[in-house]
C-alpha positions in Angstrom: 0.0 0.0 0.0 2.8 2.4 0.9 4.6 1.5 -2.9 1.7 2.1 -4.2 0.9 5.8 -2.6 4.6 7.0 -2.8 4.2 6.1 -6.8 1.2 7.7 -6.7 2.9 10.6 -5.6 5.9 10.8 -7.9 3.4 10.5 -10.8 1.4 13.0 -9.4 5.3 15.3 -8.7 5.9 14.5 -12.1 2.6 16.0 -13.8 3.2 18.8 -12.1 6.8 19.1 -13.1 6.1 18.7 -16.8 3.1 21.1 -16.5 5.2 23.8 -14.7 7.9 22.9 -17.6 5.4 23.4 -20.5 3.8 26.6 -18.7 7.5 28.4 -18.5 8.5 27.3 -22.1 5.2 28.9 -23.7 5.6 32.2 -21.6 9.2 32.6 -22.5 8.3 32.0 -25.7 5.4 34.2 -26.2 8.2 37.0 -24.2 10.7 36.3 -26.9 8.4 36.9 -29.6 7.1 39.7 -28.4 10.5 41.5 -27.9 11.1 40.8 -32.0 8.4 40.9 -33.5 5.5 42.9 -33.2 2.3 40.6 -32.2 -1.4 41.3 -32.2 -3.4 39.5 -29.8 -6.1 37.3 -31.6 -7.9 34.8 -29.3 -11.4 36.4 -29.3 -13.8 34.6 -31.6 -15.2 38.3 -32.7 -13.1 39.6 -36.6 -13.3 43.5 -37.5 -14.2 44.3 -40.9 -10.2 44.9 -41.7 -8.6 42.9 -44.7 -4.5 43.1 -43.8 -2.5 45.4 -46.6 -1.7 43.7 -49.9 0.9 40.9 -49.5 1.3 40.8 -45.8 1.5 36.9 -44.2 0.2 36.6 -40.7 1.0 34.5 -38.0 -1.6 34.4 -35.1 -1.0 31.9 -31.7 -2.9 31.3 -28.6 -2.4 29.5 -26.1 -5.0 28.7 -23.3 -6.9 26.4 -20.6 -9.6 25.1 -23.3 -8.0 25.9 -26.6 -4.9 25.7 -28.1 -5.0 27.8 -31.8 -2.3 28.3 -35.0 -3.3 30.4 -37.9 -1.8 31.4 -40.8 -3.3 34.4 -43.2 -2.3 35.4 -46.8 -3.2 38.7 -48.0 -2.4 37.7 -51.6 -4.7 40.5 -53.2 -5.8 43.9 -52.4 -9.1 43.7 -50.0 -8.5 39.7 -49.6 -7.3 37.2 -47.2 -7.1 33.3 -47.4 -6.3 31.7 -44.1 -5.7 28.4 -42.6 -6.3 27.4 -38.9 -6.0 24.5 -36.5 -7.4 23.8 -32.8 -6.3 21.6 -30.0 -9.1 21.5 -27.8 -8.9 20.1 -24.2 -12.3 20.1 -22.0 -10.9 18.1 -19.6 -8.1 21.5 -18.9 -5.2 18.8 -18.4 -2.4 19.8 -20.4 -1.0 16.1 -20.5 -4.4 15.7 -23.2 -6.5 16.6 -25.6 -10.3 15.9 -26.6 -8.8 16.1 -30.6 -7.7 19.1 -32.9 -9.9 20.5 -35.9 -8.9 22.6 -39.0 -10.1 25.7 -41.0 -10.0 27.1 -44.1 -11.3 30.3 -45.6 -11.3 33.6 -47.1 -12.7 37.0 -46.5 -13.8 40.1 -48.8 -13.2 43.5 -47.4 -16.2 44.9 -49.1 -16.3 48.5 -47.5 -14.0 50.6 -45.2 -14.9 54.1 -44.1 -12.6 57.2 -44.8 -11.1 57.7 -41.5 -10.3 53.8 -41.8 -12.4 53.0 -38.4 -14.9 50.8 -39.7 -16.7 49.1 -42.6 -17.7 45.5 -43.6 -16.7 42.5 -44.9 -17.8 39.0 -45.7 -16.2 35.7 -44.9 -16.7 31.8 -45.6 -15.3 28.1 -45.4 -14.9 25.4 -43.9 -13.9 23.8 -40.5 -14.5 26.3 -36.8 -13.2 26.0 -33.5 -15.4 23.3 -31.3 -15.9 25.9 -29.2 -19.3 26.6 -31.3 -20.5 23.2 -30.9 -21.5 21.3 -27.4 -22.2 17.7 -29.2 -20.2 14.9 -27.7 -18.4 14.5 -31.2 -17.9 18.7 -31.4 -14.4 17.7 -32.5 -15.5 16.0 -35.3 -17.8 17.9 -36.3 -16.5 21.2 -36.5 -14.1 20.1 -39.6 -17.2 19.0 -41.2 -18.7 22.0 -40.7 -19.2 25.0 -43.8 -20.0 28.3 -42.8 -20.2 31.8 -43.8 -20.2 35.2 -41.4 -20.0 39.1 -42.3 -18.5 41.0 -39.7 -19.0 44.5 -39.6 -17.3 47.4 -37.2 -19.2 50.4 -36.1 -16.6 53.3 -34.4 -18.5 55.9 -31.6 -17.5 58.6 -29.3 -14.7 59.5 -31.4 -13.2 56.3 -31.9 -13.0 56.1 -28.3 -15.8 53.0 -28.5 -15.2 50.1 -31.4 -18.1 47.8 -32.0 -17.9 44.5 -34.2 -21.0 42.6 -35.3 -20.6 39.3 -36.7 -23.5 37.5 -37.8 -23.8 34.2 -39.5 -24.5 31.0 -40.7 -23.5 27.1 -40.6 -24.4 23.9 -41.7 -22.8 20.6 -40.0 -22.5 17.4 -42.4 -23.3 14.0 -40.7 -24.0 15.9 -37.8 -23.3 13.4 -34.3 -22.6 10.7 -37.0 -26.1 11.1 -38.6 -26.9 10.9 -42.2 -28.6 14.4 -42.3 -27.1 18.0 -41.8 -27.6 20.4 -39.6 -27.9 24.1 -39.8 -27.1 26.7 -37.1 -27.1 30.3 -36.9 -24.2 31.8 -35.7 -23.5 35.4 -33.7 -20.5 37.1 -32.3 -20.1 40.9 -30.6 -17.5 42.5 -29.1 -16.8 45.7 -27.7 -13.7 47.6 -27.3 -13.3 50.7 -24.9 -10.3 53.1 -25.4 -11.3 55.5 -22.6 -7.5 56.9 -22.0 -5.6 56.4 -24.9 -5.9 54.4 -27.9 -3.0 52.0 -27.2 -4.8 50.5 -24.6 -8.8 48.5 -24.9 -10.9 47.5 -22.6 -12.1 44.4 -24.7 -15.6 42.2 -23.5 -17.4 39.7 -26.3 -20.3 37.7 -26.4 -20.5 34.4 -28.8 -22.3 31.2 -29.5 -24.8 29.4 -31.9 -28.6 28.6 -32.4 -29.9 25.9 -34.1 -32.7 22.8 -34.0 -29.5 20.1 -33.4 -26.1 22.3 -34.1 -26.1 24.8 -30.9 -23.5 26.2 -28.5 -24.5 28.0 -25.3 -23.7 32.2 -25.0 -20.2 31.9 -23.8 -18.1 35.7 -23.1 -14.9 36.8 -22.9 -13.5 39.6 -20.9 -9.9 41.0 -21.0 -7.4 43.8 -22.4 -5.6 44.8 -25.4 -2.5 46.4 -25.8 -1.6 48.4 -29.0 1.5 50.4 -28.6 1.2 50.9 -32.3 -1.8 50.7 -35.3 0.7 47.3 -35.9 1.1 45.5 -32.6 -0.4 44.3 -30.0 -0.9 41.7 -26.9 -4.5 40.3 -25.4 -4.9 38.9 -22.4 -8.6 37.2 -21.4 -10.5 35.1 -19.6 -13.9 33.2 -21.0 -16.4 31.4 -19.3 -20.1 30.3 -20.4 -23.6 32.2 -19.1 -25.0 29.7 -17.1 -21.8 29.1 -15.0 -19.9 26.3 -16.5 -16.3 26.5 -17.8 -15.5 28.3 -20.5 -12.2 28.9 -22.1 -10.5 30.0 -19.5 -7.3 32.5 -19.1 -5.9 32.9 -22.8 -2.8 34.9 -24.3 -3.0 35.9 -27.5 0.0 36.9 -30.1 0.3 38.0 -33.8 3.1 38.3 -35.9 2.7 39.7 -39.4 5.6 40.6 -41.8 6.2 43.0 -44.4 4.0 42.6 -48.1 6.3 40.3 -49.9 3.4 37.2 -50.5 1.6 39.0 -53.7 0.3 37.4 -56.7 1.0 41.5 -58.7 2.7 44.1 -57.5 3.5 44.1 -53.9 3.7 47.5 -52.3 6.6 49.2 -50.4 7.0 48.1 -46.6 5.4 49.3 -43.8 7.3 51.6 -41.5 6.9 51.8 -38.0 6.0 55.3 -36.7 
């Protein structure tokens, strides 16, 4: 009984170890980055109407309790971006394992942006989403079988002191729980973004989820800040949780790297310089 506890306890010692491990790497990475590159933080589930500048590749990472996400954006012509995205997603919140990962692929049209460059709309759509939007038991699955299409929209008040994004939508799940129908959903997504001392720093809160006869998700938020110590960096820190008390995403950091137009199908133009 005794062998039995103390290996007990040096499995338990050594979880923790290789959590505490696997914690320190990812913040001294995320630290590293940060210092080199400039990042944007992009965990919230919300999108602006913005389409990145001709040519420009982005790199987007974030790493939390629930979800684990890589994407990868193309801005190969003027007012369009292709992107690529995969999720690890762990319910359980033990960073040993994972419920299963998902992918993504789509594009978005920049159809309208306003004068002073603080708002307009766009349209997106393609397939695969993070499982967050689903609650089935086979969510996983599912959310790579999933087509969708959304048109975020941002509406700037109070001087551009208040930001709102609006993204409404719509999805339809093949095979839905391993059933030979489909299943559609309707999808929304709000944030809201509060500069009320300076612009390089946002109060950010959003509210997401999906409605549908089978395909649902229940309202989950997130609730954190943004910090933009130029128009092209910045960091996000939040937490998310679901409405009706039950966990949610959790405590998530958020970083984006972007480089300079060079990925162009024509003529790429000159590089951004930092102000």
């Amino acid at each position: 009984m005794n062998k039995f506890v103390e290996n007990n306890h040096h499995s338990n010692g050594l979880s923790m170890k290789l959590h505490l491990i696997k914690t320190t790497a990812v913040i001294l990475c995320s630290l590293t980055v940060f210092v080199i590159n400039p990042v944007r933080g992009q965990q919230f589930s919300s999108d602006s109407y913005i389409s990145k500048p001709h040519g420009m590749a982005t790199v987007i990472m974030t790493a939390g309790e629930r979800n684990i996400m890589t994407m990868t954006t193309f801005s190969l012509f003027p007012r369009w971006e292709f992107t690529f995205a995969a999720y690890i997603y762990r319910d359980d919140r033990n960073s040993l394992t994972d419920d299963g990962y998902s992918t993504s692929i789509y594009a978005k049209y920049m159809f309208y942006e306003n004068a002073a460059k603080t708002g307009g709309f766009a349209m997106k759509a393609g397939r695969g989403l993070d499982p967050g939007y689903l609650d089935g038991e086979q969510k996983v699955k599912d959310a790579t079988k999933t087509f969708w299409m959304n048109a975020p929209a941002t509406i700037p008040f109070f001087d551009n002191k208040l930001s709102w994004d609006i993204m409404p939508g719509v999805n339809v799940t093949q095979n839905y729980e391993g059933e030979s129908s489909s299943a559609w959903a309707f999808t929304y997504t709000t944030r809201l973004a509060y500069y009320p001392f300076s612009p390089k720093l946002a109060a950010v809160g959003e509210l997401f989820g999906s409605e549908g006869k089978k395909v649902y998700s229940l309202p989950e938020y997130r609730l954190g800040l943004r910090w933009e110590p130029s128009q092209y960096a910045n960091i996000a820190l939040t937490y998310g949780a679901k409405f009706n008390g039950s966990k949610g995403a959790g405590f998530e950091i958020g970083i984006m790297i972007f480089t300079p137009p060079f990925a162009c199908i024509g003529k790429c133009k000159p590089q951004l310089q930092q102000p």
